[in-house]
N, C-alpha and C positions, 0 to 999 in steps of 0.2 A: 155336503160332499166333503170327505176329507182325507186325506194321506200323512203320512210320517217319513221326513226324508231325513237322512245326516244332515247333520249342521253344516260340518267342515264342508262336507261334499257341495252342500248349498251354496258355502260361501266360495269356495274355486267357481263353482257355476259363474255367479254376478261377476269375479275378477274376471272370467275368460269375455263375458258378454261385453262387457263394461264397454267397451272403446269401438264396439258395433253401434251403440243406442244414440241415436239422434234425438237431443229435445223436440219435443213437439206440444205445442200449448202450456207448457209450465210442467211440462214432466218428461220422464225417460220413462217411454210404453216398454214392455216389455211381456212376453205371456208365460204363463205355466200348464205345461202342456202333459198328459199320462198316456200316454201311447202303448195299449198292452203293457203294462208292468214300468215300461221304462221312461222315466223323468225327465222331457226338459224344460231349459230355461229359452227362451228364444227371442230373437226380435228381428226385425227386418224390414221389407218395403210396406209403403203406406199407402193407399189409393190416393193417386192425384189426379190431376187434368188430364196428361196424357197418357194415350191406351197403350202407347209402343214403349212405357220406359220399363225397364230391364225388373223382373218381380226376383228377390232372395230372400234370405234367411240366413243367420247367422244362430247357432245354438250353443248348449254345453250340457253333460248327461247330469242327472243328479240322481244320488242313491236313495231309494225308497226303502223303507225299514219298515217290513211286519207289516207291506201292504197296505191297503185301504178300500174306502167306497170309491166306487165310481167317479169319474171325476175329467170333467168337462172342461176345457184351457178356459183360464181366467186372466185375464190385462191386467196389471199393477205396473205401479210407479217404481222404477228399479230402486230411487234411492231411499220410497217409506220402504222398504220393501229390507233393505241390506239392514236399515236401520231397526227394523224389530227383530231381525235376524239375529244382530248384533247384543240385543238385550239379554239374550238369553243364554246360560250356563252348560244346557244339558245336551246330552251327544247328540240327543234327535231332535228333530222341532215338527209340530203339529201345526199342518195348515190347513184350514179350511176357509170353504166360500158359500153363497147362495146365490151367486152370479152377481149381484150390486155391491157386494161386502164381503171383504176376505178379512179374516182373523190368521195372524201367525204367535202361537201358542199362546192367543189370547188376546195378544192385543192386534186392534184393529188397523187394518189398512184396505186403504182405499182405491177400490178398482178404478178402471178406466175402460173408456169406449173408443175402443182402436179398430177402424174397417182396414186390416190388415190386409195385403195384397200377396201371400208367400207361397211361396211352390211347393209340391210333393217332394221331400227329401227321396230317392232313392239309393242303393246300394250301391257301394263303388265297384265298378268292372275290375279287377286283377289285371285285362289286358290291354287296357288303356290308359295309361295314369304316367304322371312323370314326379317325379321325386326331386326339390330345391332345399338348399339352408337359407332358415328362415332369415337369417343377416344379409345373405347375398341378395334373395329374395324383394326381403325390405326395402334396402340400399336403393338396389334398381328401380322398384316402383317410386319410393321418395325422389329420385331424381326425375323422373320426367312426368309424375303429375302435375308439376304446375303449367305444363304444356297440354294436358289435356281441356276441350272445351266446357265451358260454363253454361252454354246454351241448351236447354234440357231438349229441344226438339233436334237436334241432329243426331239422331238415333246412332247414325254409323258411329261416329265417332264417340260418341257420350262412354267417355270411362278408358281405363288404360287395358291394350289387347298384349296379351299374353298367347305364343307361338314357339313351337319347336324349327330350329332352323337347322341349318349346315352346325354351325356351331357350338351349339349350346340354346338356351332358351332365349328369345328374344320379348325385351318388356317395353311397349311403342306408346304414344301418346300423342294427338293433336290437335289441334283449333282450326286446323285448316290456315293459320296464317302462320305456323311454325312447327315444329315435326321434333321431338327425341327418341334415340332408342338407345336402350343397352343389350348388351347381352352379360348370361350366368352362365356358368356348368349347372349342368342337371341331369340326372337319371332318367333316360326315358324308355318308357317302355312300349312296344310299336303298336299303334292306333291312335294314340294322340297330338292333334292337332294345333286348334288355338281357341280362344277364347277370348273375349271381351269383357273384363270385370267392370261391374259401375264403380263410381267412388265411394259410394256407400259401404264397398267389401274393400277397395284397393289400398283405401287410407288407415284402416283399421292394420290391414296385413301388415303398414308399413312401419306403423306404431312400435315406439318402443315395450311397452303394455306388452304387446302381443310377442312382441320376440322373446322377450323374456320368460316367455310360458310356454315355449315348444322349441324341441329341438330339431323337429322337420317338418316340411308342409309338403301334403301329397294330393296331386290334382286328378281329376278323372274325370272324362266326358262321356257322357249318356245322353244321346239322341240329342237333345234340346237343350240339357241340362249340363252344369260345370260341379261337381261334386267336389268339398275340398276339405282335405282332413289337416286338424292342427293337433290335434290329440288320438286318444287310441281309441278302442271299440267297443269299452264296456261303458255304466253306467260312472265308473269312477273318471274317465277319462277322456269320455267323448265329447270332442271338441271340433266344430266345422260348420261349413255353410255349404249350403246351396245356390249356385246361381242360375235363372232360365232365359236364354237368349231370349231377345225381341226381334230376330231374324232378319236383321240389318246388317250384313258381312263389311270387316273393317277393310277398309281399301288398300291396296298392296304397297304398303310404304316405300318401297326399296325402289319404285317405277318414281316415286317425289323425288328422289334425290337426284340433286343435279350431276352432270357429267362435265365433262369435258371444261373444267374450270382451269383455264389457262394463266389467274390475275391470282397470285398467291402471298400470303404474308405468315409469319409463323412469330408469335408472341410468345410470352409467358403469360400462364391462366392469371397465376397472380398479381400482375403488373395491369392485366385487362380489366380486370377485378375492383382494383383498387381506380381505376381511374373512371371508370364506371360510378362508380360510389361516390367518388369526389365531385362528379360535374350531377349529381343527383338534385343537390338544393339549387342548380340552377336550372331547373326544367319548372315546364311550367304549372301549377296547381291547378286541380279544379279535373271532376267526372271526364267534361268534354275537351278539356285541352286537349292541343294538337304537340305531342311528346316526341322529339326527335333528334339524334344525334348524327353529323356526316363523320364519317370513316374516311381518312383518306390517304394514300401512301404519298409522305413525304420524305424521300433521303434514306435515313434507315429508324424512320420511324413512323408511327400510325398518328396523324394530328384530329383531332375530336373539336368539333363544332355543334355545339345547340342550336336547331332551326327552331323558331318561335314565330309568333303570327299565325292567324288562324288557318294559313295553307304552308306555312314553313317557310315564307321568303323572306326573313329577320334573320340572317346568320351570321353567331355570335361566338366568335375562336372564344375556346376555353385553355387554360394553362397544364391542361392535361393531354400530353403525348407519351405513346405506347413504344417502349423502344421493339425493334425487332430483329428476329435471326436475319432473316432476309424476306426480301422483295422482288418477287417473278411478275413484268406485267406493271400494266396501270392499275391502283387500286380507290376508288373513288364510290361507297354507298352509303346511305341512308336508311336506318333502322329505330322500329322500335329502341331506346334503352332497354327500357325494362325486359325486352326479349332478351337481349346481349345478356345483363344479370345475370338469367336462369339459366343461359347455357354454363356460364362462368360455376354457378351453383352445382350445376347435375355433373360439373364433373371434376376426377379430383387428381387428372393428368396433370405433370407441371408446364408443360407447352401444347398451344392449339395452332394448329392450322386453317387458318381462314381462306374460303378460295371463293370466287365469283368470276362468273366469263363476261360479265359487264353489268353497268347501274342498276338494269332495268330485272338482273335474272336475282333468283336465290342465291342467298348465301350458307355456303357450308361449312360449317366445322365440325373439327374432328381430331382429336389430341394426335401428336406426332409421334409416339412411338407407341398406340394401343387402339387399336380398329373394335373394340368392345362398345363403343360408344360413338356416336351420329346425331346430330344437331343439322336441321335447316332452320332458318329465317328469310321471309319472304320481306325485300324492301321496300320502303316508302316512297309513294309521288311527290317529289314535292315541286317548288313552282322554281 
């Protein structure tokens, strides 16, 4: 079996794929797919343990020149793969295979056995689809994945959901013991909903790799199916994934967020930030350490304590206080650090508003002059 696609074209292929490809066993799977005339490069979900995780595809078109034989998707290793590409001088490159053994114009590279898991690409609807810049886009998803969960069996949650709101588009993420959202402007066009991307598409979108290669990202829902253009429609340009729900609905964030938070303290991000980071080497090491810091309004300022002990009843004032605008209210909780960080991280307001209606509830923040953006943190028992 063999075909002739452009070089160039081939090699925009691998940049666009690039930062989709997960190592697996010592290589970047990838396949080569001839669909009617049209060339791609693709990779995407893998079969694993569980039957409900989210099946995609990530691809890029590539130009076929002066046609070929038949020609059956074969697995290669993205990187022997860029690298005999790369060997070669002339505008076209010749590939062929026999299913164990792919040759590109000659020289050999070596297939692979990938039980790929990826969905029927379909056509994007015209009347469902919403339209983002891929900067603003990014941005938001890089700020609150690292709130999204690691546990691959909470189906609901697994991956960052993606929503049209009141305002603009909303990009939410959670572990169930801490919550972020942003919101973007975006173009919508009426039928579309929300979605749930896995990490497997959310992180790639939020890459720098990727911004750099599109100037817009266009979403579109089909039945089961999350369709997403980063490029355009022909062989020279097409660039996008598919993603297929696993029909676990993301729970209605905006019902988490607490109310009625009466105990309030308004910081600078960057004073939160920085004292966070400072009482970092005094926390404790180790997988199961018990990691905790108390918050607490003193005067006109927030004083930080590390709880240590395997239930937190060692508390150890550290030399780090948060001055403040002011103080509504008793303020007195205990939190992950490392959660505090990420909020400090996902956002790039220069004051936050922390609010809590007592020890035991969430705590919320939310920068003080920009409602674009929602942080909860759930606090700590400690003794």
């Amino acid at each position: 079996m063999k075909i002739n696609v452009a070089r160039s074209s081939l090699l925009a292929a691998i940049a666009r794929v690039r930062p989709f490809v997960v190592r697996k066993s010592g290589v970047r799977p990838v396949r080569l797919v001839n669909d009617s005339g049209l060339v791609r490069l693709e990779t995407g979900s893998i079969f694993g343990n569980h039957s409900a995780d989210p099946r995609w595809v990530a691809y890029a078109g590539v130009q076929l020149v002066g046609g070929g034989e038949p020609w059956e998707p074969v697995s290669l290793d993205l990187d022997a793969l860029e690298a005999a590409v790369g060997l070669g001088t002339d505008v076209k490159v010749a590939l062929s295979h026999d299913g164990t053994r792919g040759e590109v114009d000659g020289f050999p590279v070596v297939t692979c056995r990938v039980a790929w898991s990826i969905p029927k690409q379909d056509r994007l609807d015209e009347k469902v689809r919403v339209f983002a810049q891929p900067e603003e886009l990014g941005a938001s998803l890089k700020a609150v994945i690292p709130f999204a969960t690691k546990e691959a069996t909470r189906y609901a949650i697994n991956g960052v959901h993606v929503e049209v709101g009141e305002h603009g588009l909303h990009v939410t993420a959670t572990d169930g013991r801490r919550l972020a959202s942003t919101t973007l402007d975006a173009v919508v066009v009426d039928g579309f909903t929300g979605f749930t991307l896995p990490l497997g598409v959310a992180k790639p979108i939020a890459s720098r790799a990727v911004i750099a290669l599109t100037s817009q990202v266009c979403l579109a829902w089909n039945n089961r199916t999350l369709e997403g253009r980063l490029g355009g429609e022909n062989a020279e340009s097409l660039w996008g994934f598919t993603v297929e729900s696993n029909g676990s609905p993301f729970p209605d964030w905006r019902n988490i967020l607490p109310k009625n938070n009466g105990n309030v303290a308004k910081v600078s991000t960057s004073e939160l930030g920085g004292a966070m980071k400072g009482l970092k080497p005094l926390l404790p090491k180790g997988k199961d350490a018990f990691r905790a810091v108390r918050l607490a309004g003193v005067g006109a300022a927030l004083s930080l304590a590390v709880l240590r002990g395997k239930d937190g009843s060692e508390e150890h004032p550290v030399p780090f206080n948060v001055p403040t605008q002011s103080i509504v209210g008793g303020f007195d909780v205990t939190l992950n650090p490392d959660y505090v960080a990420d909020v400090v991280k996902a956002t790039k307001a220069r004051d936050l508003r922390v609010s809590v209606r007592d020890d035991c509830s969430p705590v919320l923040f939310q920068p003080v002059d920009d409602d674009r953006f929602v942080a909860v943190v759930m606090p700590i028992a400690s003794a």
